[in-house]
N, C-alpha and C positions, 0 to 999 in steps of 0.2 A: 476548696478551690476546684478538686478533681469535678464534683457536683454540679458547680455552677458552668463549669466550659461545656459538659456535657447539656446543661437544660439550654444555655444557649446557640448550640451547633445546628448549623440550619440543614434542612433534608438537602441530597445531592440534585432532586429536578429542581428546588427553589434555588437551590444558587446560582445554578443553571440558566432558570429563569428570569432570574436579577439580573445579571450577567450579559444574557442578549437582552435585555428591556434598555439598558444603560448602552451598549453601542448603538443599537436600532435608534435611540436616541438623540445620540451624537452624530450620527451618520444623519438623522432627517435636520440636525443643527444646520451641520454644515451644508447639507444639500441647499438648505434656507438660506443660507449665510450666501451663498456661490448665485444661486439663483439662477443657470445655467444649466439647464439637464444634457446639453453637449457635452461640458464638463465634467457634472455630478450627479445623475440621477437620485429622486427621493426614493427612499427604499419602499412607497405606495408605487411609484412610475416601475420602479425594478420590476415588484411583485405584480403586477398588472403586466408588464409584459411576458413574467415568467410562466402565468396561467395561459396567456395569450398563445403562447409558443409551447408552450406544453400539450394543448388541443391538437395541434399540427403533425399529421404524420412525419413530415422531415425531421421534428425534435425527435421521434421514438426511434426512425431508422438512422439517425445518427447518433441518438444514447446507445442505441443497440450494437450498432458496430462499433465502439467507441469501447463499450464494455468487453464485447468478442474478443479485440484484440488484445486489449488487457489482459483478458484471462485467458487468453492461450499464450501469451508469453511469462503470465505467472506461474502456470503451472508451470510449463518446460523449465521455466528457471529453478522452480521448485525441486524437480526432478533432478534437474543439474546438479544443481547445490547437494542436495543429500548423497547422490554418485561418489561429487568430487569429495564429499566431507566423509565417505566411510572408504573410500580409496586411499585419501590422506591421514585420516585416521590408524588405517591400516599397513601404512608403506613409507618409511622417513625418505627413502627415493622419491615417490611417487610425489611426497611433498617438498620435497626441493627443488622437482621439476616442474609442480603445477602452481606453487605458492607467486612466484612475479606477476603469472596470471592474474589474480585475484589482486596483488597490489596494483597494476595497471588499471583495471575495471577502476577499483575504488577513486584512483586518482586524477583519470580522466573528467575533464568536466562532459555531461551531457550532452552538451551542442554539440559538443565536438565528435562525437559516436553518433550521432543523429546527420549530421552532414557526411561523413564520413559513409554509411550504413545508403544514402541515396547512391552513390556512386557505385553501390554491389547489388541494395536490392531493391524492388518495386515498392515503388514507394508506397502504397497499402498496408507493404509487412513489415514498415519501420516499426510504428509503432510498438508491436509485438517485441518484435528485436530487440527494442531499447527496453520494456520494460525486463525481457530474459534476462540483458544483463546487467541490468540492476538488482533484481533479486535473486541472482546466483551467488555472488557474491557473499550476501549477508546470511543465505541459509548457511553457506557451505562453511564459514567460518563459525558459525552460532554452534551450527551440529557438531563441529571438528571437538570444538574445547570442550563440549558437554558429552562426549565420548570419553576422550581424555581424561576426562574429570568424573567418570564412574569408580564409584568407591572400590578398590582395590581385595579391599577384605569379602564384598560381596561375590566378585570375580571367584576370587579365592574359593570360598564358601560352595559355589556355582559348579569349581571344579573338583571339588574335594566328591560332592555327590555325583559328579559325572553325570551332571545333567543335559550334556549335547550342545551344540549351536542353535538350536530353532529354542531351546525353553533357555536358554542363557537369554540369546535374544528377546525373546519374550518378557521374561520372570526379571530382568537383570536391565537389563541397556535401556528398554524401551521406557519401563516409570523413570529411569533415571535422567534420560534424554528428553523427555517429553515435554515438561514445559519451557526449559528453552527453544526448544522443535517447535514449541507455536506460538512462543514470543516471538520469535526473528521471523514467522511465516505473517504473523501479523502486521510487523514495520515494514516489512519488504513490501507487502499486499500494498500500502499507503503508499512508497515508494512508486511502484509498478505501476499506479494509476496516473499521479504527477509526471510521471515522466512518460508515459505512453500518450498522454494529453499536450505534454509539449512536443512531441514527434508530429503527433497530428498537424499542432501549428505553424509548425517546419517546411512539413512533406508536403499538404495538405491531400490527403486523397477524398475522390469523390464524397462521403458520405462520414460523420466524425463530428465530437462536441469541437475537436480542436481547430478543425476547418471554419465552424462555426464564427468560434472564436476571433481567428482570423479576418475572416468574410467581415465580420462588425467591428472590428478594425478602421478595416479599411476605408467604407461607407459609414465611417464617424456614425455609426449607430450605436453610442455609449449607454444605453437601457438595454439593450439586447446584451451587450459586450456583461454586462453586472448581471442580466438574467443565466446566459451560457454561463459566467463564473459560477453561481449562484449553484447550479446544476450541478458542477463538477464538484464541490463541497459536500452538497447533498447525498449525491450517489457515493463519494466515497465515505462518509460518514457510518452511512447505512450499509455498506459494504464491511467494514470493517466491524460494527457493532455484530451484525449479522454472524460474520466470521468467526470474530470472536467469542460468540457465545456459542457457534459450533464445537470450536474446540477446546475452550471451558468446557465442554460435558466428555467430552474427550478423553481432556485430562483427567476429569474426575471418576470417569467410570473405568481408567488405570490408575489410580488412587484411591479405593473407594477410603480408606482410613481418610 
């Protein structure tokens, strides 16, 4: 039995590839069925207008700004998050006084910190804003428990040789902490981009895939509306493969075992 599930397990791009052949499929069904490209673009109309728009410098200077502010608010959230997870880590005060915090963020819905964030800041650095505090949150707790959760007898072991704080750190916390450190930088990174995306089509400032978004909205341009989605899928696809396989080697060259 072990034999045969093995000879028929198919590789991970063929399934991949069945997988979008069968929606791409369905989606030109229905586009046929509808017959309406107001309605339902065919995913040939999409992709025709995602090359079309893709040649245009406005697609790059607003992928580009769209990206910018995502990533300066993931990082700083990044940065946050690890602060507040080795301060709580470190301080049962410090986590009784900063823990509501984190339940707040989490419990808030999005709109609501995105309206909220026009009324304090320029609407440019919403975006930014809102992805920070989405992914503070998920580091800060991710790092928190995987500190917590470093194996005691190493600690032990760490201080028996009087090996200092920098190679404790080092030798001890850091392979221990590590892959959840770039699991939770991973989901947040996915995070931080949907939600920086939907800031844009809130706020809408000058130049932004979310404005875009917006803008084809409005002028019932429903092919551009499925090219701009289309885009934001993409980039964050390729943003998080990317990422992810940064810190895959990461991991592993502080694991070489």
């Amino acid at each position: 039995m072990k034999r045969s599930t093995t000879k028929n397990k198919l590789p991970p791009f063929l399934n991949i590839l069945i997988s979008a052949v069968f929606w791409t499929a369905l989606w030109a069904f229905l586009a046929y069925l509808v017959d309406q490209e107001l309605l339902l673009p065919s995913p040939a109309a999409t992709l025709k207008r995602l090359i079309v728009l893709a040649g245009t410098s406005e697609f790059r200077s607003a992928a580009g700004m769209t990206l910018l502010r995502v990533l300066v608010g993931y990082l700083s959230g990044i940065l946050a998050g690890t602060l507040l997870a080795v301060l709580t880590a470190a301080s049962r005060p410090l986590n009784t006084l900063f823990s509501p915090l984190g339940t707040i963020i989490r419990a808030t819905p999005v709109a609501s910190f995105i309206i909220l964030a026009l009324v304090w800041i320029k609407a440019s650095n919403v975006p930014s804003f809102i992805s920070f505090l989405m992914v503070t949150p998920i580091v800060w707790s991710s790092l928190r428990t995987a500190i917590l959760n470093t194996d005691p007898a190493l600690l032990e072991a760490a201080s028996a040789y009087r090996l200092g704080r920098l190679r404790t750190l080092r030798m001890v916390y850091l392979p221990a902490v590590l892959p959840q450190y770039a699991a939770a930088m991973i989901t947040s990174l996915g995070l931080a981009w949907k939600s920086g995306v939907a800031a844009e089509v809130l706020c809408h400032p000058r130049l932004g895939i979310g404005t875009m978004l917006h803008e084809s909205q409005i002028y019932l341009e429903t092919a551009d509306l499925f090219a701009w989605t289309a885009t934001v899928i993409l980039l964050s696809v390729a943003m998080e493969k990317c990422f992810g396989l940064l810190l895959k080697k990461l991991t592993e060259g502080r694991n070489p075992s």
